[in-house]
CHARMM internal coordinates of N, CA and C (Angstrom, degrees):
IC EDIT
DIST 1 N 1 CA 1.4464
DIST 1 CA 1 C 1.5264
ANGL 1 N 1 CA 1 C 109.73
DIST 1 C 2 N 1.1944
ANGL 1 CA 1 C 2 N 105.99
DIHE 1 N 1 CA 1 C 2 N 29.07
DIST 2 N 2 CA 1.6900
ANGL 1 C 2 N 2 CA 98.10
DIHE 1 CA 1 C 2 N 2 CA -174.51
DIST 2 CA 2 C 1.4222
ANGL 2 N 2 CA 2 C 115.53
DIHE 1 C 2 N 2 CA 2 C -107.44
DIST 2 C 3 N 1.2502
ANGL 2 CA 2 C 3 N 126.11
DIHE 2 N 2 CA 2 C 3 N 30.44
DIST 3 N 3 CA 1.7542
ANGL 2 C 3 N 3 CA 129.00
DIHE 2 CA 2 C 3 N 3 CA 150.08
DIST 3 CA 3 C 1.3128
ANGL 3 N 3 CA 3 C 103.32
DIHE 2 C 3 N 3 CA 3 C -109.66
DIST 3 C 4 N 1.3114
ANGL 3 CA 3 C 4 N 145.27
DIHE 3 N 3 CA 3 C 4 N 24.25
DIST 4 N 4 CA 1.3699
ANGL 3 C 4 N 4 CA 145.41
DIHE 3 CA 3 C 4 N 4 CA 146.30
DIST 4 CA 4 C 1.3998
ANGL 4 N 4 CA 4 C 124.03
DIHE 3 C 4 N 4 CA 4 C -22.51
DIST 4 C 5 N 1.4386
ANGL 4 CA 4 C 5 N 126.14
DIHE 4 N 4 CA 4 C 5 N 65.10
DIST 5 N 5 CA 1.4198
ANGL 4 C 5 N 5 CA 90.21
DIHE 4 CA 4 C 5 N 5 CA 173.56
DIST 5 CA 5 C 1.3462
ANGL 5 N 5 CA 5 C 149.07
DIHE 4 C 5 N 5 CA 5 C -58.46
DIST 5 C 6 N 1.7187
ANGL 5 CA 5 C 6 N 125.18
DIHE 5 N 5 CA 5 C 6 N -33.93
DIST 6 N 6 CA 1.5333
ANGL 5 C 6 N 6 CA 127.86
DIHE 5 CA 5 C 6 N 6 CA 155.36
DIST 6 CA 6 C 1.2704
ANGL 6 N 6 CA 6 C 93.12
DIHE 5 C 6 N 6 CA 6 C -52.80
DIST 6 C 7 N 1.3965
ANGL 6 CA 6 C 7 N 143.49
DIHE 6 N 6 CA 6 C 7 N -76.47
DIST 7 N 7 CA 1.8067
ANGL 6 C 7 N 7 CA 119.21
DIHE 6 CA 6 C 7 N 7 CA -166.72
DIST 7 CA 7 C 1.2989
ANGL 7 N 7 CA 7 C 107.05
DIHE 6 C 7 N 7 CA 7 C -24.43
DIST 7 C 8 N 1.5692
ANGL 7 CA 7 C 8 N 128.64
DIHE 7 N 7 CA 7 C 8 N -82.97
DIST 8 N 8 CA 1.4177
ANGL 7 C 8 N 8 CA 126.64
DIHE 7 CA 7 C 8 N 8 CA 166.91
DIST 8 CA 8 C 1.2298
ANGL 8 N 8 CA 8 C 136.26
DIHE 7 C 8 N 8 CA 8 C -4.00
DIST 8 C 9 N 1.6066
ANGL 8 CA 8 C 9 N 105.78
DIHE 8 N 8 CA 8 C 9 N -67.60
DIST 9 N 9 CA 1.5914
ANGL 8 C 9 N 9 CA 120.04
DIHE 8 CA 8 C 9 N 9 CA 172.85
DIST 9 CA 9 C 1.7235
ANGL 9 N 9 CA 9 C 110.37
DIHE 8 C 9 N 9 CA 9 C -72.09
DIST 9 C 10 N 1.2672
ANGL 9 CA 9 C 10 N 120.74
DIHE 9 N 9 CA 9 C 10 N -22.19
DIST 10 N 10 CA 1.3270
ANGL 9 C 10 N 10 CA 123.82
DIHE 9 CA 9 C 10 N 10 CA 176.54
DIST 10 CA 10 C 1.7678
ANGL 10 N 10 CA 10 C 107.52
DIHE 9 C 10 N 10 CA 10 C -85.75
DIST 10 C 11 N 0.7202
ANGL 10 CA 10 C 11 N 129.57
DIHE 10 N 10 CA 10 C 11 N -8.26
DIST 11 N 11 CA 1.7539
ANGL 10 C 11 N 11 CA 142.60
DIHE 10 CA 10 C 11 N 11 CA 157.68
DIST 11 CA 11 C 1.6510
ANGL 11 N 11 CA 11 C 118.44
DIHE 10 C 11 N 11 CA 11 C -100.25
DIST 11 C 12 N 1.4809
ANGL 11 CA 11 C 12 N 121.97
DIHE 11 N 11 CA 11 C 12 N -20.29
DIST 12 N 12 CA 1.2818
ANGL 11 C 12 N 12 CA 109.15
DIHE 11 CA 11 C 12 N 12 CA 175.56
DIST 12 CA 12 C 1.6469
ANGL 12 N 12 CA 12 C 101.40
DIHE 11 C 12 N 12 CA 12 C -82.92
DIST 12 C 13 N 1.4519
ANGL 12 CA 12 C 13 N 109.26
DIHE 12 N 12 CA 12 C 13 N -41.70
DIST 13 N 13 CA 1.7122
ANGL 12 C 13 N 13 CA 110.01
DIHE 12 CA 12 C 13 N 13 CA 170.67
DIST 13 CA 13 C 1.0818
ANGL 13 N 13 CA 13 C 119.10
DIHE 12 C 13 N 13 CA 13 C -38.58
DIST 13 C 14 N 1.2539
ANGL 13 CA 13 C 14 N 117.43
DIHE 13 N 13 CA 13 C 14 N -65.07
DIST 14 N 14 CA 2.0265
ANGL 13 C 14 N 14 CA 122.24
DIHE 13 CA 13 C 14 N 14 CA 157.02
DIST 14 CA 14 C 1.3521
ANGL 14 N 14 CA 14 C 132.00
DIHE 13 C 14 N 14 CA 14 C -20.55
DIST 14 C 15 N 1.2635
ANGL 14 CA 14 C 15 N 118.78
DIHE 14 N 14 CA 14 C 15 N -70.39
DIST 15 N 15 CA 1.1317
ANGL 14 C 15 N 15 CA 122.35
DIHE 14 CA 14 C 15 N 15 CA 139.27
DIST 15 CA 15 C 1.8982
ANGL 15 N 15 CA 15 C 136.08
DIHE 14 C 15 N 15 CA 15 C -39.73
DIST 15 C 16 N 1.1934
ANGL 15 CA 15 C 16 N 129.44
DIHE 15 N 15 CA 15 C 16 N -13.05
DIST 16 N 16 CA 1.0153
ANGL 15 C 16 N 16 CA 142.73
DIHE 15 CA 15 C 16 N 16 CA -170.76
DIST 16 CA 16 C 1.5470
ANGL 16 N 16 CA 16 C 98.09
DIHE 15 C 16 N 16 CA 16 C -97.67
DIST 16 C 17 N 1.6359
ANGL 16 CA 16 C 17 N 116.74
DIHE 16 N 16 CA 16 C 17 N -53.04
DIST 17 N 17 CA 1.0800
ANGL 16 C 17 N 17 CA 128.18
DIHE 16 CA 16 C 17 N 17 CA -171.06
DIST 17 CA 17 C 1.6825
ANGL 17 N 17 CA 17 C 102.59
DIHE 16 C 17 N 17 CA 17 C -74.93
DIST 17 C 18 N 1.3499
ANGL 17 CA 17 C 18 N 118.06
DIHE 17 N 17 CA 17 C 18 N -22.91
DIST 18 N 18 CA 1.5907
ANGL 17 C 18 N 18 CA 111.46
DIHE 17 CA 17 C 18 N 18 CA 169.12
DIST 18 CA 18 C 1.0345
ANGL 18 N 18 CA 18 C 100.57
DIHE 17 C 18 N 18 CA 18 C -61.67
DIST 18 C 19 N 1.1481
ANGL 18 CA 18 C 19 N 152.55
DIHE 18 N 18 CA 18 C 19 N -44.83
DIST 19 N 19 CA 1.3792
ANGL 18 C 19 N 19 CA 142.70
DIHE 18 CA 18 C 19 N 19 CA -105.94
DIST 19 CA 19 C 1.8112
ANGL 19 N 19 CA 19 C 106.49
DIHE 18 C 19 N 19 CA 19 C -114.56
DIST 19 C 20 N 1.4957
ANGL 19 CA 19 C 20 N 99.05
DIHE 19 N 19 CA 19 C 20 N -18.54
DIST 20 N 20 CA 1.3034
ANGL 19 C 20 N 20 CA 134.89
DIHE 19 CA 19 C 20 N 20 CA 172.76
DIST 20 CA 20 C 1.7389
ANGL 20 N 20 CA 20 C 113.09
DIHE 19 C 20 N 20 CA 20 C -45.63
DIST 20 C 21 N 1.3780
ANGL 20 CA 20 C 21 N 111.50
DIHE 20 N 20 CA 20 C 21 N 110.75
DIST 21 N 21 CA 1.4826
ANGL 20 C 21 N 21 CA 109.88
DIHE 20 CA 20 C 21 N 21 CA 175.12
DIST 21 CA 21 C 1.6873
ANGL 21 N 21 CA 21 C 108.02
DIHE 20 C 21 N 21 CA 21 C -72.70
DIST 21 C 22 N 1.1568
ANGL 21 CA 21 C 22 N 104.72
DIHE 21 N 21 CA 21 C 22 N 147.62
DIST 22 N 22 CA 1.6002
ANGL 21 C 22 N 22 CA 132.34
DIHE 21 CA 21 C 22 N 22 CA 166.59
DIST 22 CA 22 C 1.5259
ANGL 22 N 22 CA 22 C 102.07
DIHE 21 C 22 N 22 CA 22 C 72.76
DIST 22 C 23 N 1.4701
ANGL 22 CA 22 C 23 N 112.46
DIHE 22 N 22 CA 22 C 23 N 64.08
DIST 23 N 23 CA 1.5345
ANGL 22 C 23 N 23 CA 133.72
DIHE 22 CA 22 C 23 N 23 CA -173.81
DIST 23 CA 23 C 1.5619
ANGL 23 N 23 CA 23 C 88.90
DIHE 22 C 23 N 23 CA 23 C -110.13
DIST 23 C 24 N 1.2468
ANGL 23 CA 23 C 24 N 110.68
DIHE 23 N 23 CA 23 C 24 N 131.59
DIST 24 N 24 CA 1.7733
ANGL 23 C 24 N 24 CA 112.32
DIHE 23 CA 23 C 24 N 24 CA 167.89
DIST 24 CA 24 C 1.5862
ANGL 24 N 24 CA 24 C 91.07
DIHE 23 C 24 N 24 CA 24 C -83.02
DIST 24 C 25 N 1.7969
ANGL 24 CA 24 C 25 N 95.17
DIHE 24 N 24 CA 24 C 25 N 165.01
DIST 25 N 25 CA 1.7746
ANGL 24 C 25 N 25 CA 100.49
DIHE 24 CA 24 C 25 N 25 CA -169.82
DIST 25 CA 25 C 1.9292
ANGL 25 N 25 CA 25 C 92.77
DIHE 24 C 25 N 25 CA 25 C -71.23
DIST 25 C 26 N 1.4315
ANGL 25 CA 25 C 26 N 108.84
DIHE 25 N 25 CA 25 C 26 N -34.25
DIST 26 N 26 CA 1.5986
ANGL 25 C 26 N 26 CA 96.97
DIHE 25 CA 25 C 26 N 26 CA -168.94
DIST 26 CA 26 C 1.7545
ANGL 26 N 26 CA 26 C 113.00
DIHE 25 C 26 N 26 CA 26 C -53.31
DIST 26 C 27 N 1.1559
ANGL 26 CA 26 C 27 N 120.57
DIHE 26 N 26 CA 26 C 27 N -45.65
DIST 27 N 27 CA 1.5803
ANGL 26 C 27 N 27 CA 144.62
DIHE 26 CA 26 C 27 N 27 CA 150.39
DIST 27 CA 27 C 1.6757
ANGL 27 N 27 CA 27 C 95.68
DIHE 26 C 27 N 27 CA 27 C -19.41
DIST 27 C 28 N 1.2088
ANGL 27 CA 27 C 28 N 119.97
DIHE 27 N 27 CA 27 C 28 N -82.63
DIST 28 N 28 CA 1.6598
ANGL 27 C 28 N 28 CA 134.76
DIHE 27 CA 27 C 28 N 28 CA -153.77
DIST 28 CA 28 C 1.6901
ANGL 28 N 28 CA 28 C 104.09
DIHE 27 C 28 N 28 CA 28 C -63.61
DIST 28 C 29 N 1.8892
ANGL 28 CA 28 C 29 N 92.96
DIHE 28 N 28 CA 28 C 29 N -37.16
DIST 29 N 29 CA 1.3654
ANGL 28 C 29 N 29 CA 83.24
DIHE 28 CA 28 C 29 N 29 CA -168.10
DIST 29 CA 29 C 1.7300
ANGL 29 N 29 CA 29 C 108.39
DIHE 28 C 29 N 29 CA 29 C -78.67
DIST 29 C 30 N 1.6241
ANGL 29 CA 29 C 30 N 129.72
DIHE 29 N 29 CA 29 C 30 N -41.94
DIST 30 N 30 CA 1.3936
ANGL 29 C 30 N 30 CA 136.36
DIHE 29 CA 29 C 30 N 30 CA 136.53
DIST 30 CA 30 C 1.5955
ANGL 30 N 30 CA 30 C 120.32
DIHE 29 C 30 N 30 CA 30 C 2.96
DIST 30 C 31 N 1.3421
ANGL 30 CA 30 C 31 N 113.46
DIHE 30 N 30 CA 30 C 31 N -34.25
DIST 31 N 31 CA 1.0710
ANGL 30 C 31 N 31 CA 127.75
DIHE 30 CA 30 C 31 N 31 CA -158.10
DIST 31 CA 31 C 1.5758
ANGL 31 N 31 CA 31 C 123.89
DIHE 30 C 31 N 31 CA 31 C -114.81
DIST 31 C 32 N 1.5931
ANGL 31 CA 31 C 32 N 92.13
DIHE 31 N 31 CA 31 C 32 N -22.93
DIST 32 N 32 CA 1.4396
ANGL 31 C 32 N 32 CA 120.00
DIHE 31 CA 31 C 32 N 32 CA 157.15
DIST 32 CA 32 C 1.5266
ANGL 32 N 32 CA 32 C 104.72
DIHE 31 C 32 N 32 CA 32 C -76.61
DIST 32 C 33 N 1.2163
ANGL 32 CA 32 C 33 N 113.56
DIHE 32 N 32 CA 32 C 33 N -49.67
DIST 33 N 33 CA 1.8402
ANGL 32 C 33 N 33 CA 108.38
DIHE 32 CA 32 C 33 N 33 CA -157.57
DIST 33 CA 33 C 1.4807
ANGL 33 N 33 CA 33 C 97.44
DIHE 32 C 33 N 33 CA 33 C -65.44
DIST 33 C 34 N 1.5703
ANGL 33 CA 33 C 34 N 133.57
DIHE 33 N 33 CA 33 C 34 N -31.76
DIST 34 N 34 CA 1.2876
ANGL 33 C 34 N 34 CA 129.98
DIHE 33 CA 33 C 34 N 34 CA -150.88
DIST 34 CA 34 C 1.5429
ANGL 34 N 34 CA 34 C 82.77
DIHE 33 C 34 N 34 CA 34 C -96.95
DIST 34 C 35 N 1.0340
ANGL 34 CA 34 C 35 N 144.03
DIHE 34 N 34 CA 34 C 35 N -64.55
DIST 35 N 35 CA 1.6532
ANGL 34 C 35 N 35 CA 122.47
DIHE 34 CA 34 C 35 N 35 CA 168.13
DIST 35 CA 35 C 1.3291
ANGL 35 N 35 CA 35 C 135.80
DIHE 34 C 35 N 35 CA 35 C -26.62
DIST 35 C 36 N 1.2215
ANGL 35 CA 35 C 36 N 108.80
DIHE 35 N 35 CA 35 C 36 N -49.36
DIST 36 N 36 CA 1.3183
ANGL 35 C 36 N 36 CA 109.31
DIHE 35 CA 35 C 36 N 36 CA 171.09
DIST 36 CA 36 C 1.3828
ANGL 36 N 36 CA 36 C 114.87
DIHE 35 C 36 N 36 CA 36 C -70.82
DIST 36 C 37 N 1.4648
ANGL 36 CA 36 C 37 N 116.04
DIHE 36 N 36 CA 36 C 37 N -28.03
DIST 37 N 37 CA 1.7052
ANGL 36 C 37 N 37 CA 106.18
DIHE 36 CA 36 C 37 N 37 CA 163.24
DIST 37 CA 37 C 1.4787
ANGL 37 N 37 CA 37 C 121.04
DIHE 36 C 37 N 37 CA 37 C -68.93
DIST 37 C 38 N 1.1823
ANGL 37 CA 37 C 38 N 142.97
DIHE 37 N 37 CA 37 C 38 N -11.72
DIST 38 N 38 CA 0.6745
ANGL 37 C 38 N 38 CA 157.68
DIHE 37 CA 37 C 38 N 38 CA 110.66
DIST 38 CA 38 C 1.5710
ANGL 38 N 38 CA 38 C 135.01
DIHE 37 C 38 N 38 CA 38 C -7.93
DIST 38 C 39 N 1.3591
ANGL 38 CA 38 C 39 N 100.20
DIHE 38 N 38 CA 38 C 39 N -61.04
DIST 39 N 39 CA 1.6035
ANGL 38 C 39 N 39 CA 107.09
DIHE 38 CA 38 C 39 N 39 CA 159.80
DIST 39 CA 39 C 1.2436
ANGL 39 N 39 CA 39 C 112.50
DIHE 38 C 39 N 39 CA 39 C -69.59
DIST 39 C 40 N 1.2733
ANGL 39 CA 39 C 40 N 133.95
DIHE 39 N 39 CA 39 C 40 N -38.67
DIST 40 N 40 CA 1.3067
ANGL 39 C 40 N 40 CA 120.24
DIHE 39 CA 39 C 40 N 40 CA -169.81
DIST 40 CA 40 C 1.8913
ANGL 40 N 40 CA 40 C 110.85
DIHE 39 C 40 N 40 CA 40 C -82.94
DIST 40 C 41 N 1.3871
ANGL 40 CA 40 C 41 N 119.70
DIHE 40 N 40 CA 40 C 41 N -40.34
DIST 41 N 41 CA 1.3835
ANGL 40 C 41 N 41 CA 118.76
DIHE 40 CA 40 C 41 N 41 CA 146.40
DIST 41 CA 41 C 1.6395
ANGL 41 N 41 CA 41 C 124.61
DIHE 40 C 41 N 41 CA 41 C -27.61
DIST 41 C 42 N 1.5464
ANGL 41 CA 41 C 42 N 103.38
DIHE 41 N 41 CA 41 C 42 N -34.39
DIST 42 N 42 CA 1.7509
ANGL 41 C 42 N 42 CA 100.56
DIHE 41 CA 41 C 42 N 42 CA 177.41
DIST 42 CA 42 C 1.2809
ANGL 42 N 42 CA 42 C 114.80
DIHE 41 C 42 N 42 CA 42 C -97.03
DIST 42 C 43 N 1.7299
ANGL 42 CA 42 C 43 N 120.98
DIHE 42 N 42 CA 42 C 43 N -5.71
DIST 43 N 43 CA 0.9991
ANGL 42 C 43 N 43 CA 127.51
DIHE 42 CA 42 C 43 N 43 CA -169.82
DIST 43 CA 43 C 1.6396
ANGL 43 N 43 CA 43 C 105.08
DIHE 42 C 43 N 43 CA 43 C -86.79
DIST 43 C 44 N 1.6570
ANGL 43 CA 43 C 44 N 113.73
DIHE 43 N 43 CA 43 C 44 N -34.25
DIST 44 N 44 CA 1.6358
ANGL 43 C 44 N 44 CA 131.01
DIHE 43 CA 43 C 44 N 44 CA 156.83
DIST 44 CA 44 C 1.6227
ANGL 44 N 44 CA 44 C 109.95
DIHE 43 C 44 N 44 CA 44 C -9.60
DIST 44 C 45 N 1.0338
ANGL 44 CA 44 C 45 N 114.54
DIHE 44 N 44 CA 44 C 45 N 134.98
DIST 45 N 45 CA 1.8370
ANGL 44 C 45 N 45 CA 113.81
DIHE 44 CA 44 C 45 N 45 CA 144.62
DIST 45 CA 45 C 1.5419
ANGL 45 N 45 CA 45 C 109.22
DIHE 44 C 45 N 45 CA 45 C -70.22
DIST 45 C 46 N 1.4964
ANGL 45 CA 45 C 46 N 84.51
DIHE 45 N 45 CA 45 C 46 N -63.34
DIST 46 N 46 CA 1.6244
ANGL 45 C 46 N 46 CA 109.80
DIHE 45 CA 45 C 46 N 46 CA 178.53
DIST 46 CA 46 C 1.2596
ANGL 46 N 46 CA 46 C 149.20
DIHE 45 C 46 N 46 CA 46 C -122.94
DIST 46 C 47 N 1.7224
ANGL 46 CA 46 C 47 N 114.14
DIHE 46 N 46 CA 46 C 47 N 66.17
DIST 47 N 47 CA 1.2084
ANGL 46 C 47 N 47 CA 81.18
DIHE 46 CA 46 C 47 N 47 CA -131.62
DIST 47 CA 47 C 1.8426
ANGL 47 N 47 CA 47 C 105.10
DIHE 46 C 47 N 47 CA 47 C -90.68
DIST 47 C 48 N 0.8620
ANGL 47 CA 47 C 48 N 123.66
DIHE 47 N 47 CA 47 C 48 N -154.04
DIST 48 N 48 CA 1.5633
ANGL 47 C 48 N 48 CA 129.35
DIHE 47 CA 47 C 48 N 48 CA -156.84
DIST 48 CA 48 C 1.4697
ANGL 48 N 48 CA 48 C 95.08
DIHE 47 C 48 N 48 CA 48 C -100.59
DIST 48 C 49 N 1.2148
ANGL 48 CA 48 C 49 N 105.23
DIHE 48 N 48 CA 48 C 49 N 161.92
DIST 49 N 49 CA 2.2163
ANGL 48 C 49 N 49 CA 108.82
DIHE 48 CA 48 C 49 N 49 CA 162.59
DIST 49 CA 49 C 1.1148
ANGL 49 N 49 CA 49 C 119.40
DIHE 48 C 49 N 49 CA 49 C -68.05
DIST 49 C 50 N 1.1931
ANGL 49 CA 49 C 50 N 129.63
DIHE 49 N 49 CA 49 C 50 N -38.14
DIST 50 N 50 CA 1.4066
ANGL 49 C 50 N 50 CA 135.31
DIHE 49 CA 49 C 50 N 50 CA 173.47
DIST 50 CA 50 C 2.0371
ANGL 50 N 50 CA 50 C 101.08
DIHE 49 C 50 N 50 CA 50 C -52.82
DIST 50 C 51 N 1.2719
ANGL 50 CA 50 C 51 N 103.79
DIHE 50 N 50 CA 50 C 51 N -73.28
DIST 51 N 51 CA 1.4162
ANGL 50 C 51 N 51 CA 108.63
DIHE 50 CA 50 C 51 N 51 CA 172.13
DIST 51 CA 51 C 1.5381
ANGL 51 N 51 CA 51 C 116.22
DIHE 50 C 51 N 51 CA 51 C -20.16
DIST 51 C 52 N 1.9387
ANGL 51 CA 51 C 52 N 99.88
DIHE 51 N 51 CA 51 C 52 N -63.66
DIST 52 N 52 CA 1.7728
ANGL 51 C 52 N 52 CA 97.81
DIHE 51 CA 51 C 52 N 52 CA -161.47
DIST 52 CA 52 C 1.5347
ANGL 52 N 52 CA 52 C 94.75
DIHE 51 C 52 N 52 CA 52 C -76.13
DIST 52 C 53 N 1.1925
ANGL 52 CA 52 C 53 N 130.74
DIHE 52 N 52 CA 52 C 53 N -32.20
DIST 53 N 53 CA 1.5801
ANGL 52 C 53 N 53 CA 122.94
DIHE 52 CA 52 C 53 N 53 CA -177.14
DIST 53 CA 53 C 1.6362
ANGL 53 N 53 CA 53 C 109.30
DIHE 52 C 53 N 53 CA 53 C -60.50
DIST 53 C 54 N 1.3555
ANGL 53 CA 53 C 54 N 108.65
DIHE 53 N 53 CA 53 C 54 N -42.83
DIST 54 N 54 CA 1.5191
ANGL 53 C 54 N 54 CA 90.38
DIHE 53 CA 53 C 54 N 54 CA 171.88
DIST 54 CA 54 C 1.4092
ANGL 54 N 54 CA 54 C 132.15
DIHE 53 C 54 N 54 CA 54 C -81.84
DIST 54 C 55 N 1.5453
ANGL 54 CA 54 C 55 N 110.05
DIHE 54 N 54 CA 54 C 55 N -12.18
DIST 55 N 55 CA 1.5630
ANGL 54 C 55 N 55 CA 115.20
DIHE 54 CA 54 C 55 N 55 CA 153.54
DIST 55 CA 55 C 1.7121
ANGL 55 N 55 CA 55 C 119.06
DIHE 54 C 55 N 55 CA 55 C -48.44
DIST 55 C 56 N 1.0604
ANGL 55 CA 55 C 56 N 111.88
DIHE 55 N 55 CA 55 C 56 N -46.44
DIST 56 N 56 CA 1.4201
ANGL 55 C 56 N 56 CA 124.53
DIHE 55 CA 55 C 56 N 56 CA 166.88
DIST 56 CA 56 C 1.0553
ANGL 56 N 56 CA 56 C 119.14
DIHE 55 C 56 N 56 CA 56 C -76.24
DIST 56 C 57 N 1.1924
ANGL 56 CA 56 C 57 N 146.14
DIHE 56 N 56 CA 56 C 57 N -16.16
DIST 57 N 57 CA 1.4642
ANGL 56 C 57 N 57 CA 143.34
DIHE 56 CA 56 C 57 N 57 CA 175.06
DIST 57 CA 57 C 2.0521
ANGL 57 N 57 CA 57 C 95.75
DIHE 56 C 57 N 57 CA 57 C -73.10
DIST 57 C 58 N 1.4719
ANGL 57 CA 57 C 58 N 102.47
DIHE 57 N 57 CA 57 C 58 N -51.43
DIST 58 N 58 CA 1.3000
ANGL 57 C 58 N 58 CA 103.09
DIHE 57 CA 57 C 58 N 58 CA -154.62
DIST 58 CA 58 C 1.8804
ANGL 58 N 58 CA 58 C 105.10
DIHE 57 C 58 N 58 CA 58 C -87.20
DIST 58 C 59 N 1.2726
ANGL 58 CA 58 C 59 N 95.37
DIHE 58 N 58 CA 58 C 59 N -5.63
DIST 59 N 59 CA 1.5912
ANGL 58 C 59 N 59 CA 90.42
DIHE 58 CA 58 C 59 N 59 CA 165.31
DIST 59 CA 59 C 1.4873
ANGL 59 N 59 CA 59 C 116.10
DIHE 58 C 59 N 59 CA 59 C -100.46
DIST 59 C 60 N 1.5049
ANGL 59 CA 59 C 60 N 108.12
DIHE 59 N 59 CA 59 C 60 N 9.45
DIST 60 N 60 CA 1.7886
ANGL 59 C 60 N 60 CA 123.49
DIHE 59 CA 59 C 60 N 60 CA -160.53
DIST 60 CA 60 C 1.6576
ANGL 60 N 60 CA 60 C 74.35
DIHE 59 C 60 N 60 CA 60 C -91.65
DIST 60 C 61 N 1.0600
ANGL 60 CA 60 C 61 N 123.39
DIHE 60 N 60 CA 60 C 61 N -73.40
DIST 61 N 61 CA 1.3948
ANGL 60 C 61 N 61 CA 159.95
DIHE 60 CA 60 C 61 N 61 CA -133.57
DIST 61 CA 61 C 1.8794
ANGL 61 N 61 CA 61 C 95.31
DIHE 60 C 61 N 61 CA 61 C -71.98
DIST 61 C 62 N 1.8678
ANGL 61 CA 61 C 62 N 120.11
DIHE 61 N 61 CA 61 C 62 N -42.57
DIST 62 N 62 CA 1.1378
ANGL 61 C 62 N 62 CA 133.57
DIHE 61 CA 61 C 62 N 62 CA -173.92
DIST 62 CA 62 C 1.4675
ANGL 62 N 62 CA 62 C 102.16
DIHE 61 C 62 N 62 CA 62 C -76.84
DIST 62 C 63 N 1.5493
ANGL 62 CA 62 C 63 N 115.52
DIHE 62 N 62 CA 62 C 63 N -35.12
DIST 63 N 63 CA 1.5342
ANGL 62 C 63 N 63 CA 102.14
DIHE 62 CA 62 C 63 N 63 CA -172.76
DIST 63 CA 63 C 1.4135
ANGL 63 N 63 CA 63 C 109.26
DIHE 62 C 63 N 63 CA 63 C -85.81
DIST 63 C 64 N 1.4682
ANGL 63 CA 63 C 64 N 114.84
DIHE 63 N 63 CA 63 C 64 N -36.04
DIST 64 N 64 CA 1.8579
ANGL 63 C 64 N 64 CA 121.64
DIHE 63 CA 63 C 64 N 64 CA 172.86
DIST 64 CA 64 C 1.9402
ANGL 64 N 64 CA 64 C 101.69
DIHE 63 C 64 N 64 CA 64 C -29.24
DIST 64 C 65 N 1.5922
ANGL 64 CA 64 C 65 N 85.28
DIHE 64 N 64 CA 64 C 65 N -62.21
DIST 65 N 65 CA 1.6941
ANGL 64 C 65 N 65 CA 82.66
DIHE 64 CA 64 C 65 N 65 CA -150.27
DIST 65 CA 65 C 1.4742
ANGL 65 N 65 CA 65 C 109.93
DIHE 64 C 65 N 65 CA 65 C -72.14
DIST 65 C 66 N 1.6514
ANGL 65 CA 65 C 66 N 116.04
DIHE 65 N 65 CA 65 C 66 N -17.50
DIST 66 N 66 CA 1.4530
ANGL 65 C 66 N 66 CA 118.60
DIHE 65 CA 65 C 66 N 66 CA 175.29
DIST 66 CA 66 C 1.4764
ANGL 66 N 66 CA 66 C 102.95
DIHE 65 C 66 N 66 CA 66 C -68.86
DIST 66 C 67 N 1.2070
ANGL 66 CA 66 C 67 N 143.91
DIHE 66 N 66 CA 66 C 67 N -38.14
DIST 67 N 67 CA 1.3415
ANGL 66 C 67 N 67 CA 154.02
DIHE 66 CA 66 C 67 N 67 CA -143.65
DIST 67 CA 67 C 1.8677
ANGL 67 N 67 CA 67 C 120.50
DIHE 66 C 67 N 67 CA 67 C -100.18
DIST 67 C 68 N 1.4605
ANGL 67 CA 67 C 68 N 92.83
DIHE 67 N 67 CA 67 C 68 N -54.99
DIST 68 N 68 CA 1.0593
ANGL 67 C 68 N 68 CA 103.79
DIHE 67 CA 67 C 68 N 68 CA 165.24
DIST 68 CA 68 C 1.6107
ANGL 68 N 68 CA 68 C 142.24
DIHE 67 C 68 N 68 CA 68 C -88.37
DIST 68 C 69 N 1.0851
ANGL 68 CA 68 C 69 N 124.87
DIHE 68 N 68 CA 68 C 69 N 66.61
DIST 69 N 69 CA 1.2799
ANGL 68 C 69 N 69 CA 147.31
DIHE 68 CA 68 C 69 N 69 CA -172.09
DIST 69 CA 69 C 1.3386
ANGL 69 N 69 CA 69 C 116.60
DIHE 68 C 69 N 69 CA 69 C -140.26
END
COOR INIT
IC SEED 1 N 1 CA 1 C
IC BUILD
């Protein structure tokens, strides 16, 4: 899965949103975990539905709690 472009653009956003002043560390770190799922989803040949759905659950889950407060 690694010529993805939304994968790509869905990890440069991540990173974009780190980069963000007045992020609490719980926020940054949220924000780390859903990237790195992410990386490992791109690291896949193939990966399964279960896999990409929980890549998305946990970057669903990283922007909620950074956002909503």
């Amino acid at each position: 899965m690694k010529k993805d472009k939304n994968l790509q653009f869905c990890r440069d956003e991540l990173q974009s949103m780190q980069r963000r002043d007045g992020l609490e560390p719980e926020q940054r770190s949220a924000l780390e975990k859903a990237e790195g799922e992410l990386r490992g989803l791109w690291r896949r040949p193939n990966p399964s539905r279960r896999e990409i759905f929980r890549a998305v659950r946990t970057v669903a889950e990283a922007i909620i709690k950074t956002f909503v407060r």
